[in-house]
C-alpha positions as a Markdown table, in Angstrom:
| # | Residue | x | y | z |
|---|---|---|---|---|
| 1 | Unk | -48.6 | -25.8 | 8.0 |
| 2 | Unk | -49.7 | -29.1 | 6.0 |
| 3 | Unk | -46.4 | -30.6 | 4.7 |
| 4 | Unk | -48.4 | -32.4 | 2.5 |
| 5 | Unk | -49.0 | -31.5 | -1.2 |
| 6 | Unk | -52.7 | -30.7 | -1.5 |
| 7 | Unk | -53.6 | -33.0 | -4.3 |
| 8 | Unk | -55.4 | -31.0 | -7.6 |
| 9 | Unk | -58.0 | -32.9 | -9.8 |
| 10 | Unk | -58.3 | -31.4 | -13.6 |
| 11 | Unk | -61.6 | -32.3 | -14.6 |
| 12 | Unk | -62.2 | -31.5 | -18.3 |
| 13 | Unk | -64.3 | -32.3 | -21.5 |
| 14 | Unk | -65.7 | -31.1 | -24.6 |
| 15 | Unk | -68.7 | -28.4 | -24.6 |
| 16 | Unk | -71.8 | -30.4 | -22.8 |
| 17 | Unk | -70.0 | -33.3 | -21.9 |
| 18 | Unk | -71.6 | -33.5 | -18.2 |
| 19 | Unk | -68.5 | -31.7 | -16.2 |
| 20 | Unk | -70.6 | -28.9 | -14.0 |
| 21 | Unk | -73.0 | -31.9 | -13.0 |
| 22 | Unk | -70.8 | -34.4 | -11.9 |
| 23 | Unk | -68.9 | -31.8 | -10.3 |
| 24 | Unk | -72.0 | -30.8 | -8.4 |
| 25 | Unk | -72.6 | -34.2 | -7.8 |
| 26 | Unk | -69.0 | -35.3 | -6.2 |
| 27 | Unk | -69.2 | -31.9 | -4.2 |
| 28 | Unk | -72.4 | -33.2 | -2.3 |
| 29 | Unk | -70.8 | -36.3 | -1.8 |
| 30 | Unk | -67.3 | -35.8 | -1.1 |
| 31 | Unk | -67.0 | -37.4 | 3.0 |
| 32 | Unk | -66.7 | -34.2 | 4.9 |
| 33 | Unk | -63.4 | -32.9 | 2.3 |
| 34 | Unk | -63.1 | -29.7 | 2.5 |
| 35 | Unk | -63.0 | -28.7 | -1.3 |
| 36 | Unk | -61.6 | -25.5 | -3.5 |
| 37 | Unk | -63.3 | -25.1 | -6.5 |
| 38 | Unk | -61.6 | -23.3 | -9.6 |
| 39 | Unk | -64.1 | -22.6 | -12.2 |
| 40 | Unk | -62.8 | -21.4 | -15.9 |
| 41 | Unk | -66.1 | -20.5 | -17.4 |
| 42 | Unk | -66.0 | -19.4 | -21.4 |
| 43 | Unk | -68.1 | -16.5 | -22.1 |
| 44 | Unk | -69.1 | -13.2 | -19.9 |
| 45 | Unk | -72.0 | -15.1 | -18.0 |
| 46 | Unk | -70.7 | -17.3 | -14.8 |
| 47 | Unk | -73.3 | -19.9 | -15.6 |
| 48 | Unk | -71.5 | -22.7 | -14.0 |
| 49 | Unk | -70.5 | -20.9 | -11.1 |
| 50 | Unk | -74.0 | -19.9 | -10.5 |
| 51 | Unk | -75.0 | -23.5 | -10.7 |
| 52 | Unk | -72.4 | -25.0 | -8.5 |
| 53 | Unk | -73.2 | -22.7 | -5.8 |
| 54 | Unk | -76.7 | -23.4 | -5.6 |
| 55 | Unk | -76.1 | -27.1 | -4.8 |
| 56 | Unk | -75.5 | -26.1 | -1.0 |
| 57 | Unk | -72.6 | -29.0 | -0.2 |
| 58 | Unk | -70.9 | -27.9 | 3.2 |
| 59 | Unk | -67.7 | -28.8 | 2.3 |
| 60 | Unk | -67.5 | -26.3 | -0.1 |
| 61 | Unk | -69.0 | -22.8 | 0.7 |
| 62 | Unk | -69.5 | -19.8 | -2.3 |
| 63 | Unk | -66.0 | -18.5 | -0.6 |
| 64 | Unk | -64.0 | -21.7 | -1.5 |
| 65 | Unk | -65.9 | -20.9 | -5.3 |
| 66 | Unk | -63.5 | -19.0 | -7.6 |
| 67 | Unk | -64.2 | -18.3 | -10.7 |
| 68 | Unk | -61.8 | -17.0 | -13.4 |
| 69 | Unk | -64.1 | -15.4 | -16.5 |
| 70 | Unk | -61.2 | -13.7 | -18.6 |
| 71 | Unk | -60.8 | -16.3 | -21.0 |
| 72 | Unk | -59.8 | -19.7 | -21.6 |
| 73 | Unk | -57.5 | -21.0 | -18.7 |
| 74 | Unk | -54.9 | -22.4 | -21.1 |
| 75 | Unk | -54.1 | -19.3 | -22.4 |
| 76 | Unk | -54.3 | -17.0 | -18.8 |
| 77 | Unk | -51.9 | -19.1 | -16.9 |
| 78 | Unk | -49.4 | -17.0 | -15.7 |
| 79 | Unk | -52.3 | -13.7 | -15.7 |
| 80 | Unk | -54.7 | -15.0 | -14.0 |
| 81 | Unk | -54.3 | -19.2 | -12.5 |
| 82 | Unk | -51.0 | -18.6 | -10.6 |
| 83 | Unk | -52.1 | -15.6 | -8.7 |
| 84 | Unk | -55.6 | -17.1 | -8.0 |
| 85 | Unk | -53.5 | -20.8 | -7.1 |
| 86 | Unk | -51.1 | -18.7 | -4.9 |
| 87 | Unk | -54.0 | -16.5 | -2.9 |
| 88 | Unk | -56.0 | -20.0 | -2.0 |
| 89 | Unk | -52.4 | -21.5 | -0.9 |
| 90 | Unk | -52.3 | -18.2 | 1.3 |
| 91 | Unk | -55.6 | -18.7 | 3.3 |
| 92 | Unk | -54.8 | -20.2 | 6.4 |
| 93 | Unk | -57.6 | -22.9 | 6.4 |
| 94 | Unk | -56.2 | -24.8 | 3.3 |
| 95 | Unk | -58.7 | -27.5 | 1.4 |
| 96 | Unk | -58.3 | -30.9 | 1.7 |
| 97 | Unk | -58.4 | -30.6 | -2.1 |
| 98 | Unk | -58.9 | -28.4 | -5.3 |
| 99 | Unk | -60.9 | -29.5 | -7.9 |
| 100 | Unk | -60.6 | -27.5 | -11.2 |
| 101 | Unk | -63.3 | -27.0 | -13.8 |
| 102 | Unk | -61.5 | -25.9 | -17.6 |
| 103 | Unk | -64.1 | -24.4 | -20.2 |
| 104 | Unk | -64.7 | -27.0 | -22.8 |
| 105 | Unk | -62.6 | -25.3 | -25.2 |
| 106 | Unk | -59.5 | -25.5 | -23.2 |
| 107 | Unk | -56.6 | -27.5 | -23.8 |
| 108 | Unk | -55.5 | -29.1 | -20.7 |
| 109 | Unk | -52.1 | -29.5 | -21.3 |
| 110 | Unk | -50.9 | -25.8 | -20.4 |
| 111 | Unk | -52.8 | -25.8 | -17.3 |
| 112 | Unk | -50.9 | -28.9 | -16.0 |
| 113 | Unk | -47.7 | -27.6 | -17.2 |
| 114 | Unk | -48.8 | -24.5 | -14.8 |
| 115 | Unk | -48.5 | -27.1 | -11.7 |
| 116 | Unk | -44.7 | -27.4 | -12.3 |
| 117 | Unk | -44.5 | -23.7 | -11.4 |
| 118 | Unk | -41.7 | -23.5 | -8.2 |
| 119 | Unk | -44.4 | -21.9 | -6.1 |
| 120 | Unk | -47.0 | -24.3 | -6.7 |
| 121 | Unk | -44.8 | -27.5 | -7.1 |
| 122 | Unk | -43.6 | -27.4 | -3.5 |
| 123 | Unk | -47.4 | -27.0 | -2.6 |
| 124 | Unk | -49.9 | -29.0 | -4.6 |
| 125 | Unk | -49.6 | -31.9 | -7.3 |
| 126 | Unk | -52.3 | -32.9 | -9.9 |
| 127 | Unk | -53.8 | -36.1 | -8.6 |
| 128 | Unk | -55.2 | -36.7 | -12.1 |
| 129 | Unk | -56.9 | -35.1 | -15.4 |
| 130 | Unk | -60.3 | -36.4 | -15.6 |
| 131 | Unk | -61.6 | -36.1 | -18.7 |
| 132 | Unk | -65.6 | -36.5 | -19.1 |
| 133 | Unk | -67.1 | -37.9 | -22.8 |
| 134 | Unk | -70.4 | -36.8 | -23.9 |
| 135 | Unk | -71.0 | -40.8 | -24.8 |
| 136 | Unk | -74.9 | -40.0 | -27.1 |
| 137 | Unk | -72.7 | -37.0 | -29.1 |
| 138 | Unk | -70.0 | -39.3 | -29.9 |
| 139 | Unk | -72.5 | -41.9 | -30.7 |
| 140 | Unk | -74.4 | -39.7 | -33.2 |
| 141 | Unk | -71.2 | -38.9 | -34.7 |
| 142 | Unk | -70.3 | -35.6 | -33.3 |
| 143 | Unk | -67.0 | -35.9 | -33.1 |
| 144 | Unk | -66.0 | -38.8 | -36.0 |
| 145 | Unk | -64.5 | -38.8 | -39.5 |
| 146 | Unk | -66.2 | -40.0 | -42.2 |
| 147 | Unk | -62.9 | -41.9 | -43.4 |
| 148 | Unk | -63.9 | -42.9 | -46.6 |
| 149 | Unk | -65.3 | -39.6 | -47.9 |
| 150 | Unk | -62.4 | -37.8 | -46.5 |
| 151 | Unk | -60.4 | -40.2 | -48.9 |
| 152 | Unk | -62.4 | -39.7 | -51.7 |
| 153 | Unk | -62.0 | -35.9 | -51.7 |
| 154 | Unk | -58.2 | -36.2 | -50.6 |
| 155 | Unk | -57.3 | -36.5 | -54.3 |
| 156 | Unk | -59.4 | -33.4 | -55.5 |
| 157 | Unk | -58.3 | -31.5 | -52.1 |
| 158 | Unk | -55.3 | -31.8 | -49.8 |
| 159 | Unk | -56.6 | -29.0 | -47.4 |
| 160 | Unk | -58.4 | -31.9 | -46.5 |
| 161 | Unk | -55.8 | -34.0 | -44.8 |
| 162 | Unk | -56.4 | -32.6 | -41.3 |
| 163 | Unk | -58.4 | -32.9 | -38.3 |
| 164 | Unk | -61.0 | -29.8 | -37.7 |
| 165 | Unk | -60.1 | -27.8 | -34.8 |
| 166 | Unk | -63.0 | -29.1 | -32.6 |
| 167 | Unk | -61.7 | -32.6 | -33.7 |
| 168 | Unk | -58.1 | -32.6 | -32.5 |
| 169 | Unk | -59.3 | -30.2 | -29.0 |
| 170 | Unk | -61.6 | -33.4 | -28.7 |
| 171 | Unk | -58.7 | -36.0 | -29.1 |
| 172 | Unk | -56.1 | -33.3 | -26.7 |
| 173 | Unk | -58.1 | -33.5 | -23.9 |
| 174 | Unk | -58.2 | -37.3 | -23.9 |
| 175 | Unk | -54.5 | -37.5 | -24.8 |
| 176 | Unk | -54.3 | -35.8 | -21.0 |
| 177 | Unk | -56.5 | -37.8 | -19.3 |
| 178 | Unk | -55.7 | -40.5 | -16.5 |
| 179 | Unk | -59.8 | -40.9 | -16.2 |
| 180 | Unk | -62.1 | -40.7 | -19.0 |
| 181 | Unk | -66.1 | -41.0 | -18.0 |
| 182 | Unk | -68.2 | -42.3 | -21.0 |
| 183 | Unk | -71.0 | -39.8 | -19.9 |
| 184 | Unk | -74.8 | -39.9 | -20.8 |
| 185 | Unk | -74.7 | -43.8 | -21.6 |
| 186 | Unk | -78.1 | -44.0 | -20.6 |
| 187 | Unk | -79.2 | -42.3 | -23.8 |
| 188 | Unk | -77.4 | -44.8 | -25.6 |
| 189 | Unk | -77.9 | -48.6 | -26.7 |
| 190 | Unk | -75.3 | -51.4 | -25.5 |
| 191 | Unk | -74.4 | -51.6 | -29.3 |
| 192 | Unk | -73.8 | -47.6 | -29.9 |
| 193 | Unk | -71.8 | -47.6 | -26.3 |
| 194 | Unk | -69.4 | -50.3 | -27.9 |
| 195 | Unk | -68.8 | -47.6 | -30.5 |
| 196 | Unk | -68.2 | -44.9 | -28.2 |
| 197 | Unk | -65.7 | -47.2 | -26.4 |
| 198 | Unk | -63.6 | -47.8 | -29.6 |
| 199 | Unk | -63.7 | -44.3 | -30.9 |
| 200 | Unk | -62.5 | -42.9 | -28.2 |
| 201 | Unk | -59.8 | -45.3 | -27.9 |
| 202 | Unk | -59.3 | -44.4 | -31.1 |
| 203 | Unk | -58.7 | -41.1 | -30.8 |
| 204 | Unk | -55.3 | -41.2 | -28.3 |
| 205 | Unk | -52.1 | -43.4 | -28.1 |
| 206 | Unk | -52.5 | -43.4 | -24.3 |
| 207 | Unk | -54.7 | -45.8 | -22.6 |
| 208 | Unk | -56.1 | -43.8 | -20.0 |
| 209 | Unk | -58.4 | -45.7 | -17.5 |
| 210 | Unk | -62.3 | -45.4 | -18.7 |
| 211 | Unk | -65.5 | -45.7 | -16.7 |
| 212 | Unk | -69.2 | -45.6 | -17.5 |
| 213 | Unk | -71.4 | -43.0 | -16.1 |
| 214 | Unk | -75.1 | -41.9 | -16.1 |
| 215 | Unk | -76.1 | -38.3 | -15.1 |
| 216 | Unk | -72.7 | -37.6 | -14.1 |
| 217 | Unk | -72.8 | -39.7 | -10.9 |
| 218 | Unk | -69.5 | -40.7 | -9.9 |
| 219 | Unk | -68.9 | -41.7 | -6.8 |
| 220 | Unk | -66.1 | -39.4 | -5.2 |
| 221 | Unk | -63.9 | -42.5 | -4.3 |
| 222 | Unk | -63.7 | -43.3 | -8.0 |
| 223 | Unk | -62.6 | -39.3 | -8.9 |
| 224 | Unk | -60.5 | -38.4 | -5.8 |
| 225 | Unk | -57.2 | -39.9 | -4.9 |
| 226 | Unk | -55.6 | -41.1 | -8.2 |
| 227 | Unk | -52.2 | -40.6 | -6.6 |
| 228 | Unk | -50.8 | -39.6 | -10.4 |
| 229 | Unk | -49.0 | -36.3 | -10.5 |
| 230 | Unk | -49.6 | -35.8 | -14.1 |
| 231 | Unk | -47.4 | -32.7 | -13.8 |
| 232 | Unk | -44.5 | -35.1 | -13.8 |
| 233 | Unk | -45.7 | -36.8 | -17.1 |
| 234 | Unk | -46.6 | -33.6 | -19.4 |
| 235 | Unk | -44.4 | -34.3 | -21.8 |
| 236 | Unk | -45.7 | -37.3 | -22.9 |
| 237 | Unk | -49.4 | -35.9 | -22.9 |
| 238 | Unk | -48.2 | -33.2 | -25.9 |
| 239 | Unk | -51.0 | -31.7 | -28.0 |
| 240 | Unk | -52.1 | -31.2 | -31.6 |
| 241 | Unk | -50.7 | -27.8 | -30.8 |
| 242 | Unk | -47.6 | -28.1 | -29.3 |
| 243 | Unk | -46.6 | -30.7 | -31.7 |
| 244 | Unk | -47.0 | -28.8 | -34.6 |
| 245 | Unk | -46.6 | -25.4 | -33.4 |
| 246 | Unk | -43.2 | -25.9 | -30.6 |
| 247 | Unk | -42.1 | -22.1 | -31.8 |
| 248 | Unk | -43.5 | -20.7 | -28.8 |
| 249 | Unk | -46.5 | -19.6 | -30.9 |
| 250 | Unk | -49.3 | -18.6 | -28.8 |
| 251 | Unk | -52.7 | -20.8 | -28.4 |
| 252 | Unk | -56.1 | -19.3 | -29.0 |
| 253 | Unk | -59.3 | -20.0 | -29.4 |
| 254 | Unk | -60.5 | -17.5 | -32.5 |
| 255 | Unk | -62.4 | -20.6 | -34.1 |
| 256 | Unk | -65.2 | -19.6 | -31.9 |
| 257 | Unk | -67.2 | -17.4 | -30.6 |
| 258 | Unk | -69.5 | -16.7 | -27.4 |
| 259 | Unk | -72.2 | -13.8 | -26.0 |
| 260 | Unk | -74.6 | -13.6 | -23.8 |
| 261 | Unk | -78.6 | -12.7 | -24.6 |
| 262 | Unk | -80.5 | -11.2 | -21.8 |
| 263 | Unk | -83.8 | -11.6 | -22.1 |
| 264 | Unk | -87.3 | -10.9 | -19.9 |
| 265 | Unk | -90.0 | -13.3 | -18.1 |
| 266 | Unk | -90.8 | -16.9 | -20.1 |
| 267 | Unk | -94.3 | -17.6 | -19.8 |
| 268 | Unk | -94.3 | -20.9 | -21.2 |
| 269 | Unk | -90.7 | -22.4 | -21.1 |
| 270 | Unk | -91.8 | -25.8 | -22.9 |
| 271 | Unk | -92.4 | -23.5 | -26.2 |
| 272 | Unk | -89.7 | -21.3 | -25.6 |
| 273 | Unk | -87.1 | -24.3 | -25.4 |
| 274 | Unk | -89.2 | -26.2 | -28.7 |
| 275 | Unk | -88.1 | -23.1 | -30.9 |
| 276 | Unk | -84.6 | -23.1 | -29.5 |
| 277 | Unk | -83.8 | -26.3 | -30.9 |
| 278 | Unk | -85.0 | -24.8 | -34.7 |
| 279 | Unk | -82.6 | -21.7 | -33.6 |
| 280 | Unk | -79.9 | -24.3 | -32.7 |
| 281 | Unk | -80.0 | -26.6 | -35.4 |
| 282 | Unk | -80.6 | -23.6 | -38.3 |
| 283 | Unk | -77.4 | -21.5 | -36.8 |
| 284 | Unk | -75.2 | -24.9 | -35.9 |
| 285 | Unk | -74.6 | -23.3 | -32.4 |
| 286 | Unk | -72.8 | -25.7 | -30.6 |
| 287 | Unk | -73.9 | -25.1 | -27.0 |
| 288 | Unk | -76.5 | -22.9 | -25.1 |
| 289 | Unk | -76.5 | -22.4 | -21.3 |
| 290 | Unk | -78.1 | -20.4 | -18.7 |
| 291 | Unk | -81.0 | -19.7 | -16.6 |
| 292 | Unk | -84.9 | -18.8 | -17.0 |
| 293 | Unk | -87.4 | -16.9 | -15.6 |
| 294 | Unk | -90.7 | -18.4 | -15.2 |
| 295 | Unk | -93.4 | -16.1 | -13.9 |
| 296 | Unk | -95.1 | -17.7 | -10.9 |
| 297 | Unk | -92.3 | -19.8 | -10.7 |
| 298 | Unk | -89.9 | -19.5 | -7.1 |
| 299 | Unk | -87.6 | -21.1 | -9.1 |
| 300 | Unk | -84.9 | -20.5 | -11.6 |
| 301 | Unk | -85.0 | -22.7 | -14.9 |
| 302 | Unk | -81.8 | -24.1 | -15.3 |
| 303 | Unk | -80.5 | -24.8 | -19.5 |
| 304 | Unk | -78.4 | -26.4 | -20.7 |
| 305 | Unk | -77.9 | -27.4 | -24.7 |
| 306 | Unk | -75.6 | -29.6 | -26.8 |
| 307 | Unk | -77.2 | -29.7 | -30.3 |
| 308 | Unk | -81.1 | -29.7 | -30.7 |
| 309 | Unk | -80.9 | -31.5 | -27.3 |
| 310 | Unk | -81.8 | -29.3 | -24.2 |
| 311 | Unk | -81.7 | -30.7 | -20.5 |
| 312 | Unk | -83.7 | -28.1 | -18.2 |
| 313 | Unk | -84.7 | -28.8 | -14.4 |
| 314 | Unk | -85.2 | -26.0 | -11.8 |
| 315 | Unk | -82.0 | -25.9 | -9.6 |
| 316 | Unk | -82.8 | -23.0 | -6.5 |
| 317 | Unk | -84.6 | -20.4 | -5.4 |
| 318 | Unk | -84.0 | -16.8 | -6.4 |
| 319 | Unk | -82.4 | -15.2 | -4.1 |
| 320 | Unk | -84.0 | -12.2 | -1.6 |
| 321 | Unk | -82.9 | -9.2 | -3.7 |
| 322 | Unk | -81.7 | -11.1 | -6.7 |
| 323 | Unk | -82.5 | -9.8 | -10.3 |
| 324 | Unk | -85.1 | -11.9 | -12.0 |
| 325 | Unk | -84.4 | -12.6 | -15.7 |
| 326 | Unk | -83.5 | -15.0 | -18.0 |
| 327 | Unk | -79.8 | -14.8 | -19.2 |
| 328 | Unk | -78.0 | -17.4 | -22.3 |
| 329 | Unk | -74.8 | -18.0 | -23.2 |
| 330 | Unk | -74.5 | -18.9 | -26.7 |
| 331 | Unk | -71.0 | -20.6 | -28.0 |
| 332 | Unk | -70.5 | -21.4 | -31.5 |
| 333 | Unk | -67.6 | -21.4 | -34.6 |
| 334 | Unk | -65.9 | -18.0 | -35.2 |
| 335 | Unk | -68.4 | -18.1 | -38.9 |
| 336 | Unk | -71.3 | -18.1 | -36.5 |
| 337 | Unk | -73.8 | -14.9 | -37.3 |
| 338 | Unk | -74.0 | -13.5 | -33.6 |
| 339 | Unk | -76.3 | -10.8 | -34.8 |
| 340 | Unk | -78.7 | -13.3 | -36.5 |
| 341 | Unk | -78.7 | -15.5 | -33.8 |
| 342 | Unk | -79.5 | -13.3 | -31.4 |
| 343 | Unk | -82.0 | -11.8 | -33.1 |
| 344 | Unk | -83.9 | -14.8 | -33.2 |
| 345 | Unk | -83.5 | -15.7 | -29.7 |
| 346 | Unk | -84.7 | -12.6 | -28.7 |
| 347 | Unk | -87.7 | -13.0 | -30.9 |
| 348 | Unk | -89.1 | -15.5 | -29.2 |
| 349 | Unk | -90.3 | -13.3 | -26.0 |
């Protein structure tokens, strides 16, 4: 048996921010490590799972893919992360390292607590929380207060003198980071990056480490090997909630919402993906994922969506057997009209 500590990389971010790619990308590129993959997807459709298996890296085969689709991993610890942490320690060919992939709603705090579990303590330690920055949101002011107006309206309002609940989850998982990527600066100026830079430093006491990436390429020198144990330093990584709820009161997500639309054949994806961006901007959903079926096409057409803006590319081949379709997952605030929305998405075939 190793008498090492397999070392455990958190990688985390808000909805969009580039995770799943640069995940994809360090697992093609990781120097022959043999790599466990823990995927916490939000919503009923594995749409990351389904990507990250299709990249065909050696070092980590569909078996060393788990994927845990019950809910936000912050709040299914103990139901569902231990047992699946305590199965991979089981197998008798043990990675070389386990990355872990949290939905972008989840906090990361409880998950790293989870590491200081006696079962997994003796076993593995978190080599760092990695926490990836969609850097042309942030620039467009996705994620910043309009101080002054939120001054000006104190004095009518003091339901006003708060953070929104997307706002502080935005400003948790960088108060847990020892790595934040500045994602997606190539859609940015040098002048809006500078921005981007001093908001985000803005947004946690810590000083976390913070590196520039396009396209989620990162080399896997830069992500693997931090040496941390962030386990050992929870306590100064608290978050919005646990410092203003240390009751024991339990975390959830009800603010928003998810479902998936299934949907037929697309014969022209180029006009199908124009009218989602009306569908997206008119309903303020704030992320849209999934896969396309284009007639003719060998291919599946890969989405993905953060505002009106919708990266697509075709990522593999269905598979012999496999059910042609095209399947979205659509994640929004709680106040989000699912039956509305998905009425209009399913207009357009």
């Amino acid at each position: 048996m190793n008498q090492q500590k397999i070392p455990a990389t958190v990688i985390t971010g808000f909805l969009g921010a580039g995770k799943t790619t640069m995940i994809r990308n360090l697992l093609t590129n990781a120097g022959g490590k043999k790599i466990a993959l823990i995927i916490n997807e939000f919503g009923d459709l594995g749409v990351d799972g389904e990507v990250l298996k299709g990249c065909g890296a050696e070092n980590c085969t569909e078996d060393d893919i788990i994927e845990l689709t019950n809910g936000c991993i912050c709040c299914t610890v103990a139901d569902d992360f231990i047992p699946t942490m305590s199965k991979l320690l089981e197998r008798e060919n043990r990675p070389d390292h386990i990355v872990i992939e949290t939905s972008g709603l989840a906090l990361p705090q409880p998950l790293v607590a989870a590491f200081n579990w006696p079962d997994i303590r003796t076993q593995v330690t978190v080599d760092g929380v990695i926490t990836v920055v969609d850097s042309a949101a942030v620039a467009a002011g996705r994620f910043a207060d309009d101080h002054d107006a939120v001054d000006a309206r104190r004095v009518a309002d003091d339901n006003l003198d708060h953070e929104s609940p997307i706002e502080e989850l935005f400003e948790d998982q960088l108060t847990c980071a020892d790595l934040i990527v500045l994602n997606k600066t190539d859609l940015i100026d040098s002048a809006g990056l500078a921005r981007v830079r001093e908001e985000v430093a803005s947004r946690t006491a810590r000083k976390p480490a913070m590196i520039e990436a396009k396209n989620g390429d990162v080399p896997a020198s830069v992500l693997l090997g931090l040496g941390i144990g962030t386990e050992d330093d929870i306590g100064n990584r608290k978050s919005h909630h646990e410092l203003e709820h240390e009751d024991g009161t339990p975390h959830d997500h009800d603010e928003f919402d998810s479902f998936v639309v299934d949907l037929g054949p697309i014969a022209d994806p180029a006009i199908f993906i124009e009218s989602l961006k009306g569908i997206i901007a008119e309903h303020d959903v704030l992320r849209l994922k999934g896969f396309v079926d284009v007639p003719g096409k060998p291919m599946r057409l890969q989405l993905q969506a953060v505002g009106s803006r919708i990266d697509h590319y075709f990522d593999r081949a269905w598979a012999a057997g496999e059910t042609r379709g095209t399947r979205l997952v659509v994640i929004g605030l709680h106040e989000m009209d699912e039956g509305a929305v998905r009425k209009a998405i399913e207009g357009l075939v």
